[in-house]
KOLPAZA-259416 format. One record per residue (C-alpha): residue number from 1; residue in one letter; x, y, z. Coordinates in Angstrom, 3 decimals. Layout:
BEGIN
[NUM,'a',[X,Y,Z]]
...
***
This chain:
BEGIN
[1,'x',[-13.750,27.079,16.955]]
[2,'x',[-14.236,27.666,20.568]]
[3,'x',[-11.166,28.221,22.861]]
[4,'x',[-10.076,25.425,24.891]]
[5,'x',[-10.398,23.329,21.855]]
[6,'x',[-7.804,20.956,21.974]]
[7,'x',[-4.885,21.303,19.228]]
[8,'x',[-4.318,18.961,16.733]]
[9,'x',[-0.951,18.862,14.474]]
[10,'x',[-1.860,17.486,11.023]]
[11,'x',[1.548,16.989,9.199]]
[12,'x',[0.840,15.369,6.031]]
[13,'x',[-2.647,17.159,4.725]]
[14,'x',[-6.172,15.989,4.548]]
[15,'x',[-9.102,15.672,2.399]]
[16,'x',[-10.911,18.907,2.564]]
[17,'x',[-14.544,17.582,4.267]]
[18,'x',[-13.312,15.955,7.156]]
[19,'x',[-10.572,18.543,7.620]]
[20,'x',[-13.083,21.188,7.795]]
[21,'x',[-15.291,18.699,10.518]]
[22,'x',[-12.261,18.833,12.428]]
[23,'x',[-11.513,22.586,12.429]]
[24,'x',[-15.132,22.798,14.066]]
[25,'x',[-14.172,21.045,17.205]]
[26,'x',[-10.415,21.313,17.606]]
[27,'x',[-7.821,23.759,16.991]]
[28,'x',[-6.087,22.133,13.780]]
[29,'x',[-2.523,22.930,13.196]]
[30,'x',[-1.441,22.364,9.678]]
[31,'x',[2.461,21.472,9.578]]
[32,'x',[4.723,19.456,7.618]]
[33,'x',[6.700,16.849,9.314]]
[34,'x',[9.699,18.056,8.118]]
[35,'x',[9.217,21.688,8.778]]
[36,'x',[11.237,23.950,11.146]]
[37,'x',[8.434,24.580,12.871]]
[38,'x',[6.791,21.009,13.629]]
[39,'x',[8.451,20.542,16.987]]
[40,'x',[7.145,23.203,18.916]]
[41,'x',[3.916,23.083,17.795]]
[42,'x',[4.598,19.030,18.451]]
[43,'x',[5.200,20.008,22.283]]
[44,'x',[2.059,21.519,22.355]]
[45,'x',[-0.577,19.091,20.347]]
[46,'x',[-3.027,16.572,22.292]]
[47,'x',[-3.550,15.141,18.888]]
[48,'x',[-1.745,13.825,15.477]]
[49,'x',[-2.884,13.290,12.114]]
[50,'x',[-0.270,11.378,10.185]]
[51,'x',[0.016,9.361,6.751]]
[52,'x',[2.881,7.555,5.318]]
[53,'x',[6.539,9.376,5.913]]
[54,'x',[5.824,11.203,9.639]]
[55,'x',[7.853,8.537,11.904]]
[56,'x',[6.331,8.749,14.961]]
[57,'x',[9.241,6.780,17.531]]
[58,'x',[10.124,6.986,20.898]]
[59,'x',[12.667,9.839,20.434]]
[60,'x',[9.845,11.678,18.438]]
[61,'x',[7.429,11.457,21.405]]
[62,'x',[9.637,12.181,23.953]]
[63,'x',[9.075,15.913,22.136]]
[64,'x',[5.179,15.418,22.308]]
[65,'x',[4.319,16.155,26.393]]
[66,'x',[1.240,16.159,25.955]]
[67,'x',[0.010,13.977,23.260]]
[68,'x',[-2.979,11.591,23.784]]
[69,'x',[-4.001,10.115,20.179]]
[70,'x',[-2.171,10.103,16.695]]
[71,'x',[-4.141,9.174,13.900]]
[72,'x',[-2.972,7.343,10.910]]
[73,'x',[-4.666,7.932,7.917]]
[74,'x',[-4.342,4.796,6.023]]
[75,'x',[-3.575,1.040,6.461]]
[76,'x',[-0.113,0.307,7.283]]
[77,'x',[0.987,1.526,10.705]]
[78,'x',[4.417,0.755,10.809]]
[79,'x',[6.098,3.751,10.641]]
[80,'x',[4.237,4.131,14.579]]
[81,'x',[6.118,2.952,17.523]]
[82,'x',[2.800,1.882,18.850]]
[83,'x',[4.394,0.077,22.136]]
[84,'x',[6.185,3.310,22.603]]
[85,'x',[3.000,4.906,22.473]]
[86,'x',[0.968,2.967,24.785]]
[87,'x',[3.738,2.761,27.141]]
[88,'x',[3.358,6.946,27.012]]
[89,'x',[-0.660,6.187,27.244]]
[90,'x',[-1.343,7.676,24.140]]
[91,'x',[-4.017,5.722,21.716]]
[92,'x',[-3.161,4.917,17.954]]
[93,'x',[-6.314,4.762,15.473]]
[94,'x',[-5.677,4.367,11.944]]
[95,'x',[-8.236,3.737,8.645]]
[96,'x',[-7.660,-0.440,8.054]]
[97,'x',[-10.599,-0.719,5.394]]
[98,'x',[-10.412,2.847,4.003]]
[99,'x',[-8.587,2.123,0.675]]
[100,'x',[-9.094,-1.166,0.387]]
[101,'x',[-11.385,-1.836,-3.265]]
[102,'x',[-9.355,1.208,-4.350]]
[103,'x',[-6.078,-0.684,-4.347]]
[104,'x',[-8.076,-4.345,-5.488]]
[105,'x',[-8.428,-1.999,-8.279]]
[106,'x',[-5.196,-0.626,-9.018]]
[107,'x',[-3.839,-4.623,-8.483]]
[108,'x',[-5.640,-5.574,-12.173]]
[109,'x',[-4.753,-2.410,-13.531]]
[110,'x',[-0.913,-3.747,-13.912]]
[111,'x',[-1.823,-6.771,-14.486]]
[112,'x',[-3.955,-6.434,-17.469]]
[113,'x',[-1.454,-3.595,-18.686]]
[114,'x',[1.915,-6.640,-18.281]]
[115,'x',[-0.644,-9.186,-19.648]]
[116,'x',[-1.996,-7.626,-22.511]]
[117,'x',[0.317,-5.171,-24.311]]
[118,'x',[-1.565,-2.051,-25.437]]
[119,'x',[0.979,-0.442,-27.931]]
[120,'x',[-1.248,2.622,-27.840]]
[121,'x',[-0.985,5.145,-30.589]]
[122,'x',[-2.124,9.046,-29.928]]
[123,'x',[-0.294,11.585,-31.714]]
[124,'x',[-0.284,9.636,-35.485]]
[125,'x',[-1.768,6.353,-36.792]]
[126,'x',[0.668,3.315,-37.245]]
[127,'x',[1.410,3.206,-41.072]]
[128,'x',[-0.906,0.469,-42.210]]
[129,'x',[2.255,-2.498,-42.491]]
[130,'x',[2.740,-1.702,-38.915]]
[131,'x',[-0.175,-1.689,-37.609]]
[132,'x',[-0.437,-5.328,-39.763]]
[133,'x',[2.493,-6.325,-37.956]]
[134,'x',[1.326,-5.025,-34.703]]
[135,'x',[-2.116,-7.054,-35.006]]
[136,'x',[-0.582,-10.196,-36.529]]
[137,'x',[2.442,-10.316,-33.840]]
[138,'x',[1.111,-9.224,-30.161]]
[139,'x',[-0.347,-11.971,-27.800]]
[140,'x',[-1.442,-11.759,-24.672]]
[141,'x',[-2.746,-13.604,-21.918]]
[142,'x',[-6.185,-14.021,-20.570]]
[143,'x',[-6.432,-13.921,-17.187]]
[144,'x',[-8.637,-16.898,-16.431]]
[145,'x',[-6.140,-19.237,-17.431]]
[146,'x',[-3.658,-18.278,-14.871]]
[147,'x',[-3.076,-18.426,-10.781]]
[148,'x',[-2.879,-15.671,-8.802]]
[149,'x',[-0.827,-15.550,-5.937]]
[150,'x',[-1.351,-13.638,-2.903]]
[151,'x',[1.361,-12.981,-0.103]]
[152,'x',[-0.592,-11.626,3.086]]
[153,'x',[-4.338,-12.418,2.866]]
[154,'x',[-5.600,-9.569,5.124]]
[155,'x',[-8.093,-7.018,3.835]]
[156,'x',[-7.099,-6.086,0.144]]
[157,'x',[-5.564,-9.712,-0.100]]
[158,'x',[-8.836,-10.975,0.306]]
[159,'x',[-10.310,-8.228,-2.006]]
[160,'x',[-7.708,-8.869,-4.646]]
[161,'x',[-8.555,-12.964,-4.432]]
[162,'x',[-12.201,-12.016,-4.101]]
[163,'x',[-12.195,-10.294,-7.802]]
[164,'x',[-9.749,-12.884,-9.205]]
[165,'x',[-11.562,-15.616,-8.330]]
[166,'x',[-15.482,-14.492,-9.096]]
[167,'x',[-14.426,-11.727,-11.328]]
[168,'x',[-11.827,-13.622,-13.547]]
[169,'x',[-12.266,-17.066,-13.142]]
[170,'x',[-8.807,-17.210,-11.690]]
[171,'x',[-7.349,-20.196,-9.534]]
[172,'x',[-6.173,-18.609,-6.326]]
[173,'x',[-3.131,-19.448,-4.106]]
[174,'x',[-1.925,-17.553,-0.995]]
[175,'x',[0.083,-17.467,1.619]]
[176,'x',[-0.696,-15.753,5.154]]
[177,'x',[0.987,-16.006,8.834]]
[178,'x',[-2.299,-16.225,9.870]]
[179,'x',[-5.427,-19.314,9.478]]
[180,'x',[-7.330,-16.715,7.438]]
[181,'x',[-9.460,-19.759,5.640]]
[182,'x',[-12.649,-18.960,7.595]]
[183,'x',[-12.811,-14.912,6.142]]
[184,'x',[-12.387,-16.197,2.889]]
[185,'x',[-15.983,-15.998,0.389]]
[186,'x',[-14.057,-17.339,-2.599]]
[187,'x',[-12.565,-20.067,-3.495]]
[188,'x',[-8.640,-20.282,-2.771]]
[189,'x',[-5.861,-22.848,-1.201]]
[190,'x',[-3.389,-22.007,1.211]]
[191,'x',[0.326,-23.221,0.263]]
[192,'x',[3.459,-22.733,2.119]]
[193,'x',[5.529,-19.676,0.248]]
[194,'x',[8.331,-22.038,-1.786]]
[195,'x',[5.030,-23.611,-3.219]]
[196,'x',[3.715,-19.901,-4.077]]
[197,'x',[6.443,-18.477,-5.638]]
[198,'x',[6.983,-21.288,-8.122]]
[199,'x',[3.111,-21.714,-9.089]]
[200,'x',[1.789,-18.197,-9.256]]
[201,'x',[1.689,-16.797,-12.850]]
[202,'x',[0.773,-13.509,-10.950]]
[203,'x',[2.796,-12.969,-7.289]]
[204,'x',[0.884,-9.927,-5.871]]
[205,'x',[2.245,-8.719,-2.143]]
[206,'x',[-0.053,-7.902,0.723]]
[207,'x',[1.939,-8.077,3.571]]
[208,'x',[2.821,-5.619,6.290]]
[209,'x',[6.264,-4.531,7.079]]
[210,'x',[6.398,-6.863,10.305]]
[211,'x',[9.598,-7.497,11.963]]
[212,'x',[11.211,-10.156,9.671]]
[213,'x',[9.499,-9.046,6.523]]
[214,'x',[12.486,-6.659,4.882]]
[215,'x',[13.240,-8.241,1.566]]
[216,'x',[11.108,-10.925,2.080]]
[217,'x',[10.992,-11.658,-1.977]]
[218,'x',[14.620,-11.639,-2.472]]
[219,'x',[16.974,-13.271,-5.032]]
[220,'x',[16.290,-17.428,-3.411]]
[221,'x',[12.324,-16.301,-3.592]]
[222,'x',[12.505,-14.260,-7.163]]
[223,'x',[14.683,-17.542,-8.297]]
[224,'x',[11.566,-20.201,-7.371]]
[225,'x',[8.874,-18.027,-9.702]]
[226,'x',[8.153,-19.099,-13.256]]
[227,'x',[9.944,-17.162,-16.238]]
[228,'x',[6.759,-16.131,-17.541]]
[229,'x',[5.361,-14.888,-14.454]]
[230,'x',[4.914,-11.501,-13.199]]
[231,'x',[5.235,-9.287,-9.775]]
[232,'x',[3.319,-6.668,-8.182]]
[233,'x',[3.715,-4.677,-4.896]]
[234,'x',[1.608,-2.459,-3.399]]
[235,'x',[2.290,-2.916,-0.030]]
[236,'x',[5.650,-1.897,1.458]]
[237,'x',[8.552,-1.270,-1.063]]
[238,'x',[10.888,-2.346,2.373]]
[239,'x',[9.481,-6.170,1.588]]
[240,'x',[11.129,-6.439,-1.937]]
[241,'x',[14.677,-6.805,-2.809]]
[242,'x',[14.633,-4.257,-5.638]]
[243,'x',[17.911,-5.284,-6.987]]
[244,'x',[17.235,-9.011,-6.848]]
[245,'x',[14.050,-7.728,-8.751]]
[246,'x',[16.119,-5.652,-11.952]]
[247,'x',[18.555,-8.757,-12.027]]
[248,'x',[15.793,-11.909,-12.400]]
[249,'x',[14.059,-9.119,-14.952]]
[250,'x',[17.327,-8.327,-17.326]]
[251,'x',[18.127,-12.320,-17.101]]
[252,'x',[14.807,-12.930,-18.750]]
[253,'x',[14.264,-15.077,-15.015]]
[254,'x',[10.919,-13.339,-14.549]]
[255,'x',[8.188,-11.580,-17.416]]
[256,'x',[7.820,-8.355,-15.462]]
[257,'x',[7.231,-6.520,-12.702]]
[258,'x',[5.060,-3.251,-11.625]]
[259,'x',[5.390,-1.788,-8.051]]
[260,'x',[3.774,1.290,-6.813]]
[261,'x',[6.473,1.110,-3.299]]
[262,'x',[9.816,1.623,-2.660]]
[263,'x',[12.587,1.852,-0.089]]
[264,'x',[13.333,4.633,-0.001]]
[265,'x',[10.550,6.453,-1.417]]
[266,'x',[10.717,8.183,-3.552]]
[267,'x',[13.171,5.558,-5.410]]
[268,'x',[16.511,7.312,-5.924]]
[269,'x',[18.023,8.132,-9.002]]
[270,'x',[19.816,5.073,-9.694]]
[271,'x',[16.700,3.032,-8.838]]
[272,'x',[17.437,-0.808,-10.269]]
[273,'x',[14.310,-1.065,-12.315]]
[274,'x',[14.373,1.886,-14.361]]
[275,'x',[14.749,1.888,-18.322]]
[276,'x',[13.814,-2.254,-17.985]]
[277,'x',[11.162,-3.225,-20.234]]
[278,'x',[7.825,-5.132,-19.090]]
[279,'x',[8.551,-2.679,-15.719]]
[280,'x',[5.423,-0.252,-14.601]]
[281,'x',[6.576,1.927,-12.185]]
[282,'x',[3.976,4.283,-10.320]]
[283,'x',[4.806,6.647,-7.735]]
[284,'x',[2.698,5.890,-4.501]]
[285,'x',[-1.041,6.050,-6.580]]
[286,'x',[-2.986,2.614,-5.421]]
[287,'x',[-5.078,3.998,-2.732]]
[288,'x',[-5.266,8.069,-4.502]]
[289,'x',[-8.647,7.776,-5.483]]
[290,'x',[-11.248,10.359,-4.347]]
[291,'x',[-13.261,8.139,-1.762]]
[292,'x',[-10.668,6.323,-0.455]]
[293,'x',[-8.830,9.660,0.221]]
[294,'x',[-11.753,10.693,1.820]]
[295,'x',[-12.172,7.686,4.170]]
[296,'x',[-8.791,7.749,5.635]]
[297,'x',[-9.257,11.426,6.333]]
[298,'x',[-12.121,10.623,8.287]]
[299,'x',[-9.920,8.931,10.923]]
[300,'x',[-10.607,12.666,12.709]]
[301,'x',[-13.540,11.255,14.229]]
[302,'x',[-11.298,8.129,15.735]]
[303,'x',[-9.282,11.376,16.936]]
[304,'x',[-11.890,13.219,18.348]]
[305,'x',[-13.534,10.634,19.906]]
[306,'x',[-10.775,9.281,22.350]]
[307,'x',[-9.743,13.569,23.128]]
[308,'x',[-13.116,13.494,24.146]]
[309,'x',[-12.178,10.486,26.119]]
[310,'x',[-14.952,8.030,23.981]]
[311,'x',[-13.934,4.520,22.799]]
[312,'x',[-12.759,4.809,18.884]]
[313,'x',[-14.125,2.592,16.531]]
[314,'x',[-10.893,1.725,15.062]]
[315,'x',[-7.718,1.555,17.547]]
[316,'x',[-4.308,0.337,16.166]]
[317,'x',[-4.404,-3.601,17.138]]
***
């Protein structure tokens, strides 16, 4: 690193490649967001590098003089005041088609694991009348005879449909603020969300955390689904009404649920869904593969590019 490089405060790590890429052209500052030290090296930094639990707001970059870019490695950008930015002329880039396929993925994981129980056995074989009664007993459901529903039909909405539908043989409903017929390559049929809820063996949640969209599937939306159906979020935990959620399960109103999100995260304690059967709880693991690490790290060269005052290839919309 040269001096005069400019300085750039990463505060929730990096994948090591693009890390390294960046310590050749800037001087990189590695600090947790929650460390004693952040703000004053926060006074000093032209550039950020955040994930998901640095809040960058308007009282948090009135301590930032002279920022000019923070970088979000990952989808979501809500926890960015990006008015408040822009207003401050600083540029927001972020990494919208990074982890997409990885969390497609991780969406048929849970569902194949509610569908179809596994009743694994590791340590010792069943003893052969169980493992009779096991066989003879356990049903499951096959995928291609159900409807999947998607809530938010952006990037891994679409991915999610995309496998459903030519993967599985799936029917596919969805939902989506936005006219999104015209991206989609599959076949699917936009319904309004009563219409959603109540014919989706398979709700899956896509959605952003928009203003409007805390506990959007809450007790009157958990009451519309099918007994037999079951729920999965990997979006925002903020959007579901976790509660709402334990209460539908223990009623025997709704199969089962599996949600890698929470509000707060990490869940507390005394977290509503815990001990409940047909409930897969994962802490925060959808998008943790190797390459889709790696591709939201690579938002440094979104970061370098506008310190170097270049266009970025992906700015925060």
């Amino acid at each position: 690193m040269q001096s005069g490089n400019p300085i750039v405060l990463v505060s929730e790590g990096s994948d090591a490649t693009p890390l390294q890429w960046l310590r050749e052209c800037a001087d990189v500052r590695e600090v947790a967001y929650d460390a004693p030290e952040f703000a004053a090296h926060l006074a000093e930094a032209q550039g950020l590098i955040v994930r998901t639990y640095t809040r960058v707001t308007d009282a948090f970059l009135q301590n930032a003089p002279k920022l000019k870019v923070v970088g979000r490695g990952g989808v979501g950008i809500e926890n960015i005041d990006v008015g408040a930015c822009r207003r401050r002329g600083i540029e927001v880039v972020y990494t919208p088609d990074a982890n997409t396929l990885a969390v497609g993925d991780f969406v048929f994981g849970y569902a194949v694991q509610l569908l179809r129980p596994w009743c694994f056995f590791k340590d010792a074989a069943y003893a052969p009348a169980e493992f009779k009664r096991i066989r003879a007993s356990v049903r499951g459901r096959q995928l291609n005879e159900l409807t999947i529903g998607i809530l938010g039909m952006g990037r891994v909405g679409r991915r999610v449909g995309r496998i459903a539908a030519n993967g599985y043989g799936m029917k596919v409903i969805y939902n989506d603020v936005l006219d999104v017929h015209d991206q989609l390559d599959f076949p699917a049929t936009r319904v309004d969300k009563p219409a959603l809820y109540a014919h989706a063996d398979i709700l899956t949640l896509h959605v952003t955390m928009l203003a409007g969209n805390e506990k959007l599937i809450d007790r009157t939306a958990l009451a519309m689904m099918k007994p037999d159906a079951i729920l999965i979020n990997t979006s925002r935990g903020e959007v579901l009404d976790a509660h709402a959620l334990a209460e539908a399960i223990r009623d025997k109103k709704l199969y089962g649920a599996a949600l890698d999100v929470y509000w707060p995260e990490p869940p507390p304690a005394d977290f509503p869904l815990l001990g409940l059967d047909n409930v897969l709880l994962t802490p925060h693991l959808a998008a943790r593969t190797g390459t889709a690490l790696a591709n939201m790290s690579w938002m440094v060269k979104d970061v370098m590019k506008v310190l170097r005052g270049e266009k970025p290839e992906h700015p925060a919309p």
